[in-house]
N, C-alpha and C positions, 0 to 999 in steps of 0.2 A: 219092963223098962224100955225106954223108945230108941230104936237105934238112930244114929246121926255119923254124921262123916266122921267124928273124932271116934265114934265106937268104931269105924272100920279102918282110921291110920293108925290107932290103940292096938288092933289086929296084926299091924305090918303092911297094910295097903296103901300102897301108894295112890295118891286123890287124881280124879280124872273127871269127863264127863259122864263117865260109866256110874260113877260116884250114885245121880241123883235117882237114874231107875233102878240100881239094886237096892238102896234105904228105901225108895217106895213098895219094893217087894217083899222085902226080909219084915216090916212091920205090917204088911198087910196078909205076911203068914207066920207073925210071932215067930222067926226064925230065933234061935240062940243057940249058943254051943256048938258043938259040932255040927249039926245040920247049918248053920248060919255059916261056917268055915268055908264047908263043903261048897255051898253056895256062893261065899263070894269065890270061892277058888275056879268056880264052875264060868262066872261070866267077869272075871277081872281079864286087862290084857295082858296078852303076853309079851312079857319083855324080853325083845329081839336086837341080841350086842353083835356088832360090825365082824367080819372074820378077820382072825388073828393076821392073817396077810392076803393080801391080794388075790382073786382068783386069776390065771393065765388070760392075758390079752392076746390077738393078732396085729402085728405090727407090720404093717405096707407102709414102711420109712423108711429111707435109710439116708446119711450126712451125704451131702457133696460138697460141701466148702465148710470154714471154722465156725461160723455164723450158724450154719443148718446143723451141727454137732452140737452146740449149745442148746439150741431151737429142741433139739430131739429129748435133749437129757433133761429138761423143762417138762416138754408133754409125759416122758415116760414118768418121770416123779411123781405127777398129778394123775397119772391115772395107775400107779399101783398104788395111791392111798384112795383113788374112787371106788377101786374093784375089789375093797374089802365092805362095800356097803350090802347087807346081809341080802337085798334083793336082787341081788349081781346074777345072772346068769351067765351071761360071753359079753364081750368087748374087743373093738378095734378103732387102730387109728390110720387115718389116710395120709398120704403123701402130703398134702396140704396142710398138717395137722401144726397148732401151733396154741400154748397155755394164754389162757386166758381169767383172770382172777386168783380168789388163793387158791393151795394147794388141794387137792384132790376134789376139787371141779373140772368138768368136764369141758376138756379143751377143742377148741374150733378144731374139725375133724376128725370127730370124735363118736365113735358108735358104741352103746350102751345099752345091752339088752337084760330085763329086767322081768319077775315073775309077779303078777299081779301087782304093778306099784307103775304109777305116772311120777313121775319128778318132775316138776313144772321147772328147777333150775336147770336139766337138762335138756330142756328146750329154749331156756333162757327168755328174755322180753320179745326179743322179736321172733312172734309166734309164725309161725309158718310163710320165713322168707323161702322167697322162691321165685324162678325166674319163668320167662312164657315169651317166644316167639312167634310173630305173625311174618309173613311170608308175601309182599305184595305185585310181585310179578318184576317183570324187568322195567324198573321205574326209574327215575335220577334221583339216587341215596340223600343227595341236595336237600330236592323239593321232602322227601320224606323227614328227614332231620327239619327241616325248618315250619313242618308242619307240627308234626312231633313237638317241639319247643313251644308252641302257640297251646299247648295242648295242657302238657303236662304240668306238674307243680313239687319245686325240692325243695327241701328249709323246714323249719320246724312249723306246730299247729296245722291248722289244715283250710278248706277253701267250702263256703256258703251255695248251696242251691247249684250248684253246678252240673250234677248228676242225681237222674231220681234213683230215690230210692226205693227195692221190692220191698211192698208190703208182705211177699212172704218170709224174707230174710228179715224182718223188722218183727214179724209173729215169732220166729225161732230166739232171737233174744230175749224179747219179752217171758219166755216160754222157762228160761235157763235161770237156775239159782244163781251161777255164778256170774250172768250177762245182765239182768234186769237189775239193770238201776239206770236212772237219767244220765247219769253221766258217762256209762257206757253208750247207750245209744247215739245221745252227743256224738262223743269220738266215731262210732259207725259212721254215720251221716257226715259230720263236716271234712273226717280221712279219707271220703272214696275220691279215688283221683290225685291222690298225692304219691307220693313217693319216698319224704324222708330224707336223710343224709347220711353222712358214713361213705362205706362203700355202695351204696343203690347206686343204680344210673339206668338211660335208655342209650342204649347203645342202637349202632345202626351199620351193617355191613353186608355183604356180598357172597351169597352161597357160591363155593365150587361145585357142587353137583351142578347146581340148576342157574348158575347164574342169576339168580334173580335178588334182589333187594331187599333186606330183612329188617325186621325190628325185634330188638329183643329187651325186656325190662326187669327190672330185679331191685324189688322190695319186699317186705313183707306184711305185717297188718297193723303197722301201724299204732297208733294210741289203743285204738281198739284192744291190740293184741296185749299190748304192752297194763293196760289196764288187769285183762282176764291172768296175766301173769301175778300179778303183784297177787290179785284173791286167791289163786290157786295157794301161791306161796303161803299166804296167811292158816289156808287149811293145811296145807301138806306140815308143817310148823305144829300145829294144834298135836297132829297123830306122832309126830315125830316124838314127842315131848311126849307123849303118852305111852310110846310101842318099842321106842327105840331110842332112848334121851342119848346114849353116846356115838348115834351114828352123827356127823359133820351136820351144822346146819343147814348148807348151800347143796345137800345131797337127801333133805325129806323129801316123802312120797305119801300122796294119796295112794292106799288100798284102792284099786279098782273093783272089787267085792264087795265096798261101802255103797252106801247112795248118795254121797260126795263124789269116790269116785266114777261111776257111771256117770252123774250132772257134768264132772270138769271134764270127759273125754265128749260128750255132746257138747262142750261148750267150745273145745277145741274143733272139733270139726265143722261150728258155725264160723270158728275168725279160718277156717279153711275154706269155705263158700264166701265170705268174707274178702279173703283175698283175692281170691280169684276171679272175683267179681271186681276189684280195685285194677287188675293188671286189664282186665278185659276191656272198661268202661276206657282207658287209652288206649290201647289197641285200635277199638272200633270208633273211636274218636277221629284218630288217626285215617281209619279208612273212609270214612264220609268227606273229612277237609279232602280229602287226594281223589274223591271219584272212584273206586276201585273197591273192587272184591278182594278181601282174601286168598290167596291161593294154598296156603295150611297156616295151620297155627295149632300149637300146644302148649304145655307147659307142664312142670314140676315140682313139689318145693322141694329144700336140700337144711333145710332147719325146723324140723317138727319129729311128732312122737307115731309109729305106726306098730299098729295091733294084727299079730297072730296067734289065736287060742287066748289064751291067758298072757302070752308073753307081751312086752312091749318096746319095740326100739328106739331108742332115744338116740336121733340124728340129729350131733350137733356141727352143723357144716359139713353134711356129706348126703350125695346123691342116690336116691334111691334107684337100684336097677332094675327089680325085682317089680313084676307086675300087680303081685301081690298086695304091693305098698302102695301103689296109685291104681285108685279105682277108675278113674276115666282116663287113663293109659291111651296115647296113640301109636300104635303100632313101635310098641317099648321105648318108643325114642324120649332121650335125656338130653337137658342141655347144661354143659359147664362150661360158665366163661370163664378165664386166665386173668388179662388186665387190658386195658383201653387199646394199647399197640399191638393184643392177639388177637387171634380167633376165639370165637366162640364154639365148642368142641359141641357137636350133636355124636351119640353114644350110646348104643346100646349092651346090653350085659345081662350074664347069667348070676344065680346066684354061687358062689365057692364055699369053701371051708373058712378061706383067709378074709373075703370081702364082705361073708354075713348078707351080701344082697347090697352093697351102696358104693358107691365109688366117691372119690374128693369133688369137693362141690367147687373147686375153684384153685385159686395156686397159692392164696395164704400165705402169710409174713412170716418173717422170721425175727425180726423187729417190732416192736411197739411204734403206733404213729409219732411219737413224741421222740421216740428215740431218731429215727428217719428223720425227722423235721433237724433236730440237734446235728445231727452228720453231714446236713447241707446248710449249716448256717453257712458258711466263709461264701457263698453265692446267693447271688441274687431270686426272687420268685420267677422274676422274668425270664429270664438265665437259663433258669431248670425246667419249666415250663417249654421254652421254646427248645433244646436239646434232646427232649424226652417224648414232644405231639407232632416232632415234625412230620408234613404228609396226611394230617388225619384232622377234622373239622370238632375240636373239642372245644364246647362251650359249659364254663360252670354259672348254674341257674344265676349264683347270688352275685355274681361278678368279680366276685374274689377266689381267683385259683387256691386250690387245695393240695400243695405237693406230696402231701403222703396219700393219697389218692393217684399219683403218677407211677408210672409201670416201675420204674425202680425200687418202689416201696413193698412192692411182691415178692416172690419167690419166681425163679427163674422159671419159667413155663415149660421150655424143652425139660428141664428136669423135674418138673412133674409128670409131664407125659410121657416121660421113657420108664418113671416108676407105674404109672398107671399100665403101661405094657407090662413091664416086669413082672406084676405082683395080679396080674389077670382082673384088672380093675375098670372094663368097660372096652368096649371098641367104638374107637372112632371109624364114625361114618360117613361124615363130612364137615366139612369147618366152612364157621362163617367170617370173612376176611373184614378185617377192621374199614370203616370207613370214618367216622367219628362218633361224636357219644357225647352225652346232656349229662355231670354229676352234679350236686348240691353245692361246691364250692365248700369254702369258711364262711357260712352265711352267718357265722357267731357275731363278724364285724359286727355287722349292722343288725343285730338281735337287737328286737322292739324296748327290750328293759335297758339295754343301751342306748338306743335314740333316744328314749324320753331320760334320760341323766344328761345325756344332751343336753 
């Protein structure tokens, strides 16, 4: 008798894609009875249920006001229902840390170290945000912001022919399961040179060490990124449903011991060449309009997944210290920016028991943008705008200020950085002093599918 999928759910097997080569095996060696048992028992998977509670996190948080109390008891909920997902190894949250989504995803500030298993939601869409400063000697922050601004691009889609692009980063897409298709490449090409919306911006300020002139940018990759996100998801979803039907679904994983996933961590480290080819191509933009060399430039990201052994970290909004983590490392230096009216923290750091290797990528809300917005209706844009950039050259791309984008809408910076001391979370090495800074605005106003209803 021929066996068929109903002969092996008839069995108690649950249907997968495992399904099609063990029927082509068992009839191509007349399996039945117990040797057929034997057999699907031999190559069915294994069903792996969530732990009964939470594995122990490290928590570098602690409240300072009734807002950062609420804020905390938010992140802690969500991540002792993420730390029972069966590929948990350790977990921590940073001072910056604040829930994002439902419950037991991984919240901005969030470190999640995992055993053979990528979660593409733990890196979430924007793949490998991160930020990179160029250093251009003692120059007028002016002329650099106003050059900078001719340069750059925020708002949504992206901008034609503007920067070439390497035909070798155009062979690595092509190359990748999870990149080759037209419409990834698309997003490659017409993204490099943008920046986005949200919190992205080019900032522009004034080292203490050295005095000199900085520019610092922070985006990530883009449609690009955001595209390689959604496929991952579609796979990690596939094995979820197959290996682990009751772990959460915004917490599946690609097996990095498939050849899924080995293809989606190459495909991750192309939107990481990727990117860093998107911060660079303004940078050196930058330095051609001005005449000028470079005098340093680096960068980092502080939202992506890094690999040691088999294990894998999933940094969501926190910066890596560890050399380990960044392979073209300059002399360990990190950058975290606060908000438009601070410094930019440069930082180096060992790795601890409590920090796992990353420090907070930034000073993080404690608030939703919406909620912020709601708590300054009874004033004006203008109003809040002008109270909160006094002193500093802020211009938004679209023309329409974005006040949850305004340093009120952060967490206080001083108390980030007295827990970043506290809790051995990086040492500042020198700050770069706010001069002004380029974000996207509310360029929804004037979103395209709006003008034309127009």
């Amino acid at each position: 008798m021929k066996i068929t999928g109903k002969t092996l759910i008839d069995l108690g097997f649950k249907s997968g894609k495992w399904f099609k080569e063990a029927i082509v095996y068992a009839n191509e060696n007349a399996l039945k009875g117990e040797a057929l048992v034997n057999y699907l028992d031999s190559v069915a998977p294994n069903i792996i249920d969530p732990f009964e509670t939470g594995l122990a996190y490290q928590k570098n948080i602690e409240a300072e006001t009734e807002a950062e109390t609420s804020n905390i008891e938010r992140v802690f909920k969500t991540m002792d229902e993420l730390m029972k997902t069966p590929t948990v190894v350790n977990g921590a949250v940073m001072p910056d840390a604040c829930p994002t989504g439902k419950i037991g995803q991984i919240p901005v500030g969030g470190v999640v170290v995992t055993k053979d298993a990528i979660h593409p939601a733990m890196h979430s869409a924007d793949v490998c945000c991160s930020v990179m400063m160029t250093s251009f000697g003692k120059v007028d922050p002016k002329k650099v912001l106003d050059a900078a601004f001719g340069i750059t691009h925020f708002g949504g889609g992206g901008r034609a022919d503007v920067f070439d692009f390497p035909k070798e980063l155009e062979a690595k897409i092509k190359g990748n399961y999870f990149l080759n298709t037209e419409r990834s490449l698309n997003l490659a090409k017409t993204h490099l040179g943008t920046q986005g919306d949200g919190n992205h911006f080019l900032y522009i300020g004034i080292s203490e060490e050295t005095g000199e002139t900085v520019m610092v940018t922070h985006h990530g990759s883009r449609g690009f990124g955001a595209n390689l996100y959604k496929q991952g998801m579609k796979v990690a979803e596939r094995f979820r449903k197959e290996i682990s039907p009751k772990t959460l679904t915004n917490n599946a994983w690609i097996p990095y011991s498939t050849e899924e996933g080995k293809a989606y961590w190459e495909a991750l480290q192309v939107a990481r060449d990727w990117t860093k080819l998107n911060h660079t191509v303004l940078h050196q933009a930058t330095c051609e309009q001005l005449k000028t060399d470079p005098t340093q430039r680096f960068w980092n990201e502080h939202n992506f997944v890094f690999k040691e052994g088999d294990l894998f970290y999933h940094a969501k909004g926190a910066t890596p210290l560890d050399d380990k983590f960044v392979p073209d490392s300059t002399d360990g230096l990190r950058l975290i920016p606060l908000n438009m009216s601070e410094p930019v923290l440069i930082v180096k750091g060992n790795t601890t028991k409590n920090n796992l290797g990353f420090a907070p990528h930034g000073a993080g809300r404690n608030i939703s943008r919406s909620q912020h917005i709601r708590n300054n209706s009874d004033r004006t844009i203008e109003a809040i705008f002008e109270d909160e950039t006094k002193g500093l050259d802020v211009r938004f791309f679209s023309g329409h200020v974005d006040i949850s984008e305004l340093p009120s809408a952060y967490k206080n910076a001083a108390n980030v950085q007295a827990q970043m001391k506290k809790f051995g979370l990086g040492e500042v090495v020198d700050k770069i002093n706010p001069y002004g800074c380029i974000m996207a605005g509310d360029w929804k106003i004037d979103a395209p599918w709006k003008r034309k209803r127009k």
